[in-house]
N, C-alpha and C positions, 0 to 999 in steps of 0.2 A: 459416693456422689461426685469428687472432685475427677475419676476415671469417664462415667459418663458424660460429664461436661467437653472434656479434654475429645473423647472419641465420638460425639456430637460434632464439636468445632472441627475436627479432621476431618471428620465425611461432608460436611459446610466448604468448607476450603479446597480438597481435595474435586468438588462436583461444581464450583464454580471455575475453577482453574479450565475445569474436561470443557464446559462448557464455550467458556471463550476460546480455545482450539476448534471448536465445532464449527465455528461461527465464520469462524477464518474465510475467507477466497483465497484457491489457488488457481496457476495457471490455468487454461484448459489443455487438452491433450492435441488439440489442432492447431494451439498458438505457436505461429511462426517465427514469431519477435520474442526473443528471450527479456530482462530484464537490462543486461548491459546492453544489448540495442537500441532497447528503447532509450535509455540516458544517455546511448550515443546522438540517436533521433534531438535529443531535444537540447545535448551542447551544440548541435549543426544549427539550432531552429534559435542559438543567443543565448542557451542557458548558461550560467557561471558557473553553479552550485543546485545541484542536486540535496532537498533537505529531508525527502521522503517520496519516497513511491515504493507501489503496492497492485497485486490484483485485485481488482474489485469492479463487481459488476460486468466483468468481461472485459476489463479495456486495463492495461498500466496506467495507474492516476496516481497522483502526490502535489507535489510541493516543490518550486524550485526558486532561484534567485538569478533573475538576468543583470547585466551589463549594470542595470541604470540603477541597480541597487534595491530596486523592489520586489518583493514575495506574488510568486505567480500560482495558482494552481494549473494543473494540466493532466489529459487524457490521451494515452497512445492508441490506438487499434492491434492491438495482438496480432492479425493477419498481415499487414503491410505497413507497418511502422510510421504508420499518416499519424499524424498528432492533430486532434479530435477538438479537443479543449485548450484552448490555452487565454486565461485571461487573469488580471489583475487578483490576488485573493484579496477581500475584501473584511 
């Protein structure tokens, strides 16, 4: 009994792991703007600190901290490095 339980919980664990990889965004094959340009894009644009970014939805988005000491969320455009989003996170 203590076998099936054990190899229960592994195929549990094992298909929830698969699933959040599934789920993932990745680049597209036409983005222009790799990941360090874009965090270049956005210390030009005041940022201090870079605390996450990621692809999602088609644009570089995360988390960053400017000058003034506040947590900003913001969006890059993958094709030309224009920074999309950028406002207070709340």
């Amino acid at each position: 009994m203590k076998a099936m339980t054990r190899l229960f919980t592994g195929l549990a664990l094992v298909g929830a792991m698969g699933a959040s990889v599934a789920w993932a965004d990745q680049p597209g094959a036409d983005w222009k703007v790799n990941k360090d340009q874009a965090e270049a894009a956005l210390k030009g644009a005041g940022y201090t600190q870079i605390t996450k970014i990621e692809a999602d939805d088609g644009h570089w988005e995360g988390e960053g901290m400017k000058a003034d000491g506040k947590q900003y969320e913001f969006k890059v455009d993958p094709h030309d490095g224009r920074i999309v989003k950028d406002e207070l996170d709340n």
